[in-house]
C-alpha positions in Angstrom: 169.3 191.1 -18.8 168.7 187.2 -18.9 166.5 185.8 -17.1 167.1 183.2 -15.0 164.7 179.9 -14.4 165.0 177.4 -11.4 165.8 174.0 -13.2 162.5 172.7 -12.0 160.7 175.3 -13.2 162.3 174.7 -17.2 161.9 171.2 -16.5 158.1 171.6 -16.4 158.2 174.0 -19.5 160.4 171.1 -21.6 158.0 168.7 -21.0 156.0 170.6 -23.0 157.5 169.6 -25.8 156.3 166.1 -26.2 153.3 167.9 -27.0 154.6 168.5 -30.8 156.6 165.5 -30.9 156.8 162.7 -33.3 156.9 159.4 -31.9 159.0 156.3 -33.0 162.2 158.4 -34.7 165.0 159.6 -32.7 164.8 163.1 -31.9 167.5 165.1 -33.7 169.8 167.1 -31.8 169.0 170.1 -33.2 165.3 169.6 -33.2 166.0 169.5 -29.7 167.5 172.3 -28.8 165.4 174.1 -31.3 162.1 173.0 -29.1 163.8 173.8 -26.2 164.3 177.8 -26.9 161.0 178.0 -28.0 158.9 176.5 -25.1 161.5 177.5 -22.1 163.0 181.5 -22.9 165.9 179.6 -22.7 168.8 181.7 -24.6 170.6 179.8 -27.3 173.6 179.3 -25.6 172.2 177.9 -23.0 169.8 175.4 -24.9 173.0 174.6 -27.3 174.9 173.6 -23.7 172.2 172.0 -21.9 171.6 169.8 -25.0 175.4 169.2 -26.0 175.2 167.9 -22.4 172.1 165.7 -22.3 173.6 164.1 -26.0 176.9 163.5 -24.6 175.6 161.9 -20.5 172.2 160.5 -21.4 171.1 157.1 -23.7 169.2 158.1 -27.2 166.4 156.1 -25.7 166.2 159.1 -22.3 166.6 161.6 -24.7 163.3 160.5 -26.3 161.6 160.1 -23.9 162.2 163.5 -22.2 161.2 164.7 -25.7 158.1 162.6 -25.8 157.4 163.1 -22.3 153.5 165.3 -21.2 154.4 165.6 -17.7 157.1 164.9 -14.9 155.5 161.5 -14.2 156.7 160.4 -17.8 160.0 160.7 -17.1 161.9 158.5 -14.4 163.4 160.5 -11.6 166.8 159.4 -12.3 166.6 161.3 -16.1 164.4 164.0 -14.6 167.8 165.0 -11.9 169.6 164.4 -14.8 168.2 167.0 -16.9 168.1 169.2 -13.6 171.5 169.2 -13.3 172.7 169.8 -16.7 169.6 173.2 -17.0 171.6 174.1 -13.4 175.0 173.8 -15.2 173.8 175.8 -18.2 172.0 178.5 -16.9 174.0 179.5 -14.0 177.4 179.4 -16.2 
């Protein structure tokens, strides 16, 4: 059985990520989505979507930053409802 995580709640555990981030290079899409199963339980087919998505509707320079990111308060609420959205579309499909 999958588990499934309010987008807010995954949100908070992908911020964690900035925490083993390098900063100044563009985060590589698989590095990503790698980060991504590891900090949020998410399955792979659901990290693989919800990062095909954020590549494909958000700039290189949101995507960084959402990677960098410590908290929600790093991350404008515009990206952060973003990245809601896609998690919503990726873990409910």
């Amino acid at each position: 059985m999958i588990k499934k995580f309010t987008a807010a709640a995954v949100l908070v555990l992908a911020l964690t990520i900035g925490a083993t981030s390098c900063s100044g290079a563009d985060v590589p899409k698989s590095k990503f989505q790698s980060e991504l199963e590891k900090k949020t339980q998410l399955t792979k087919t659901q990290s693989k979507c919800a990062v095909d998505k954020m590549y494909s509707e958000l700039s290189q320079k949101e995507i960084n930053k959402l990677y960098t990111a410590d908290t929600e308060k790093d991350v404008s609420a515009t990206v952060q409802a973003k990245f809601t959205e896609i998690l919503k579309d990726c873990v409910t499909s």
